[in-house]
C-alpha positions in Angstrom: 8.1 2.1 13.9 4.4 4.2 13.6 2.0 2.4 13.5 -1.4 4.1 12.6 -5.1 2.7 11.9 -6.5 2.7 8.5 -8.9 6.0 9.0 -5.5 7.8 10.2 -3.9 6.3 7.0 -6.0 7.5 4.5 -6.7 11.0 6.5 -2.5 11.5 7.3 -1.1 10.1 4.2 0.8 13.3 3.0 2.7 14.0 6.5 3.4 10.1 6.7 4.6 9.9 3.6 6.6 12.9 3.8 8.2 11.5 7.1 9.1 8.7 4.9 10.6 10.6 2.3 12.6 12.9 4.1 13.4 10.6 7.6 13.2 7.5 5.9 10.6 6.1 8.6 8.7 3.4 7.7 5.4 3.0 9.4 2.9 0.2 9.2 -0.9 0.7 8.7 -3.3 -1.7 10.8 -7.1 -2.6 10.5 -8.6 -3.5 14.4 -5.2 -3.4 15.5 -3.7 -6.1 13.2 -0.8 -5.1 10.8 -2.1 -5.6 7.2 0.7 -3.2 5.3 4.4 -1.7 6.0 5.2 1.5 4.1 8.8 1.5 3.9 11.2 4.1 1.9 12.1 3.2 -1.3 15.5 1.6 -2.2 16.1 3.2 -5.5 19.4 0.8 -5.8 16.4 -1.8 -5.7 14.9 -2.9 -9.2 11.5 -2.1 -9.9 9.8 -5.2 -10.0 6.7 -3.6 -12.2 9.8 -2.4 -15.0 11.2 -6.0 -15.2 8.2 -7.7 -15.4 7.5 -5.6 -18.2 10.6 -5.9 -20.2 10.6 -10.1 -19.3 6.6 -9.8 -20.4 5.7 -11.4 -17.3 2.8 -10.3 -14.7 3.9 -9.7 -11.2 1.4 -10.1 -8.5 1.9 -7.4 -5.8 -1.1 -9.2 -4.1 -2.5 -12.5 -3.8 -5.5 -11.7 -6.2 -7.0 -15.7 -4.8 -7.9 -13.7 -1.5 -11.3 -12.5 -1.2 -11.6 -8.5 -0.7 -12.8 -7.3 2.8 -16.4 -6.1 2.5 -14.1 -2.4 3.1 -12.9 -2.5 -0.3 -16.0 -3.5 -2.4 -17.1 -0.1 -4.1 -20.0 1.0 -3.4 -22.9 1.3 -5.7 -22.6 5.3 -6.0 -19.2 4.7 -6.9 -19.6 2.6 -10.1 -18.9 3.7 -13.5 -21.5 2.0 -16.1 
């Protein structure tokens, strides 16, 4: 399995994901070396758990919103709309 750091993420995201799509590779992305996420291909005989939650009218956490954000992913003060 790839595993590539966050920067390579976000700068690589088109050819991983391709590889994903078309080699069904899954790859996981770390932070400091640490695994934090694992892309893998989609199973399209899996249900979509956005689509059920939606017809049952229930919300469906993909993340644990209790956890505090890494100072990474607070915007930055250029960034905000007002």
């Amino acid at each position: 399995m790839i595993r590539v750091n966050t920067h390579e993420a976000k700068t690589k995201l088109s050819k991983l994901l391709a590889r994903v799509e078309h080699k069904r590779e899954a790859f996981v992305i770390c932070r400091n070396g640490v695994p934090i996420a694992e892309v893998l291909p989609w199973n399209k005989s899996k249900k979509d758990p956005l689509a059920q939650s939606a017809k049952l009218k229930k919300v469906v956490f993909l993340e644990d919103p209790s956890l505090p954000l890494e100072e990474e992913d607070w915007p930055n003060d250029k960034k905000l709309i007002t």
